[in-house]
C-alpha positions in Angstrom: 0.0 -2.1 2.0 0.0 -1.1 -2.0 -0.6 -3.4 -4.2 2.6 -1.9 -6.4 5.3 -4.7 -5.7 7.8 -3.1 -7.9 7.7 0.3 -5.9 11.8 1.0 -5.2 13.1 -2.0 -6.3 16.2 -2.4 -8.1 15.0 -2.0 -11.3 17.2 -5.2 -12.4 20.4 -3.7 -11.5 23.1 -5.5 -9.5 23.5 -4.6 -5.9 26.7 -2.8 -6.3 25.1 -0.3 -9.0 22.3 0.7 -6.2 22.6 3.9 -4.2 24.4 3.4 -0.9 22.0 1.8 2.2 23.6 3.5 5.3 25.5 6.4 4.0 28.9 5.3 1.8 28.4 2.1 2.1 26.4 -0.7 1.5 25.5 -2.2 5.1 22.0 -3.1 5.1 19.8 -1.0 6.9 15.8 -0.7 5.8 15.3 2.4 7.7 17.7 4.2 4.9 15.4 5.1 2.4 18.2 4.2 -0.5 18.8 0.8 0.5 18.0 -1.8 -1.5 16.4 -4.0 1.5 13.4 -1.6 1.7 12.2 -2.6 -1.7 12.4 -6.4 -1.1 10.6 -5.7 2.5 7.8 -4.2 0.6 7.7 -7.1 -1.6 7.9 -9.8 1.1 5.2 -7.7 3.0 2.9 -6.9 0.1 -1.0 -7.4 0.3 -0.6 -10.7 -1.1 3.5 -11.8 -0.5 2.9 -12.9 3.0 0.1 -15.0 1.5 2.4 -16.4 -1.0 5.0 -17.3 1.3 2.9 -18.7 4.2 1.0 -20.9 1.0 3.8 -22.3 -0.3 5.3 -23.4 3.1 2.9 -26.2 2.6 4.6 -27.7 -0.1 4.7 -27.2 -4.2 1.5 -26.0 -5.5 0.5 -25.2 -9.0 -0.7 -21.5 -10.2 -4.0 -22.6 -10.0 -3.8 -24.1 -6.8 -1.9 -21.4 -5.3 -4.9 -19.0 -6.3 -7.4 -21.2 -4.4 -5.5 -21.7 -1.6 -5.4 -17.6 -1.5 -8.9 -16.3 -0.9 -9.7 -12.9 -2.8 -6.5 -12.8 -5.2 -6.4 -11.8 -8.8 -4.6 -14.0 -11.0 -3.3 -10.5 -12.3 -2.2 -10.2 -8.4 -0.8 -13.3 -8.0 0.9 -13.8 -11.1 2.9 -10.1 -10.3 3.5 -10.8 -6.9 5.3 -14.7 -7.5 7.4 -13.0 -10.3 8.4 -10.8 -7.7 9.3 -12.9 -5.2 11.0 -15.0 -7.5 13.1 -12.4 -8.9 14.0 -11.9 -5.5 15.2 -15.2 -4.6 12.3 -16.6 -2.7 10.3 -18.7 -5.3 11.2 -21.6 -7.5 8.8 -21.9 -10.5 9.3 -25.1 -12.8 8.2 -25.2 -15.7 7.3 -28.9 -17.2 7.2 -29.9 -20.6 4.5 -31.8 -20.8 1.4 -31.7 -22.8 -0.9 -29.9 -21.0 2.2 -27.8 -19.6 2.2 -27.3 -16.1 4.5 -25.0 -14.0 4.8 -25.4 -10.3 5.9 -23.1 -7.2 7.6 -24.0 -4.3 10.0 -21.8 -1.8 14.1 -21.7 -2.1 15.6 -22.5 1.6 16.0 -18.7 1.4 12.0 -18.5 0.9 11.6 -21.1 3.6 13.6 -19.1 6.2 11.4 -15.9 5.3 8.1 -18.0 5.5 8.6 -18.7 8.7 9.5 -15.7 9.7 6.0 -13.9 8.3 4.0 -17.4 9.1 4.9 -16.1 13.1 4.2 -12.4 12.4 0.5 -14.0 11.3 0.0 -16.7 14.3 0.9 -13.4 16.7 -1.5 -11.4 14.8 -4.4 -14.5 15.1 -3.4 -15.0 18.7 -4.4 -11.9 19.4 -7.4 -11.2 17.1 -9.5 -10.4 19.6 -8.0 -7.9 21.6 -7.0 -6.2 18.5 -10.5 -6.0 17.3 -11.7 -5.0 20.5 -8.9 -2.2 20.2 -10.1 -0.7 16.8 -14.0 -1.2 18.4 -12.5 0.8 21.5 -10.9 3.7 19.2 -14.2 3.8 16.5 -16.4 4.3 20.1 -13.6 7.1 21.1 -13.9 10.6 19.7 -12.2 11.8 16.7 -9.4 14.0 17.5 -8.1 16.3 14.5 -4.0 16.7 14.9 -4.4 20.3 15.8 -6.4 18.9 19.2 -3.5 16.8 19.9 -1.3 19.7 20.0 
């Protein structure tokens, strides 16, 4: 998945100044490549969102601790992709003034609901590790086709 979380989103414009999702009107439907759902998919299914999410269903973390928790993440990564998902509605980051400052991240109900949602997409994946390793094993054995063979 590209690591370019702002790839068709909004742009900071309100929903009603987007181009229609499914023809005239503004029903939600990510297929439509106009509608304003795809770009928030991409963001919630970026390289490192469904990280974030699934993280942060643990409870508040700091920046810091976010990182650690999130093997192989930039903090140049990981500081575009919560300012993403908070735009979007799906983080809460608090700021405290306190000397050091601090500033913490933790999920919106609206996050929570999404977290859950991508926590079960990765328990299917992990249930199933092994027979889709030993798929990709099964296609690297198989011949390479080139399209025009297929035809």
């Amino acid at each position: 998945m590209p690591d370019d979380l702002g790839a068709g989103d909004t742009g900071g414009r309100e929903a009603s100044d987007v181009l229609p999702c499914n023809g005239n009107d503004m029903t939600p439907d990510v297929l439509s490549e106009k509608c304003p759902s795809r770009a928030v998919l991409s963001h919630v299914t970026s390289r490192w969102g469904v990280l974030v999410l699934i993280a942060l269903q643990d409870g508040t973390l700091r920046f810091s601790a976010l990182r650690r928790r999130i093997g192989g993440v930039s903090e140049r990564m990981l500081t575009q992709t919560v300012r993403v998902l908070e735009a979007d509605g799906f983080i809460r980051r608090t700021a405290h003034q306190v000397v050091p400052p601090h500033v913490d991240y933790d999920l919106t109900p609206m996050g929570q609901e999404v977290a859950q949602k991508v926590r079960a997409l990765a328990e299917c994946i992990e249930g199933n590790l092994d027979r889709i390793l030993q798929a990709g094993a099964a296609d690297a054995a198989a011949p390479v086709q080139t399209a025009r063979a297929l035809d």
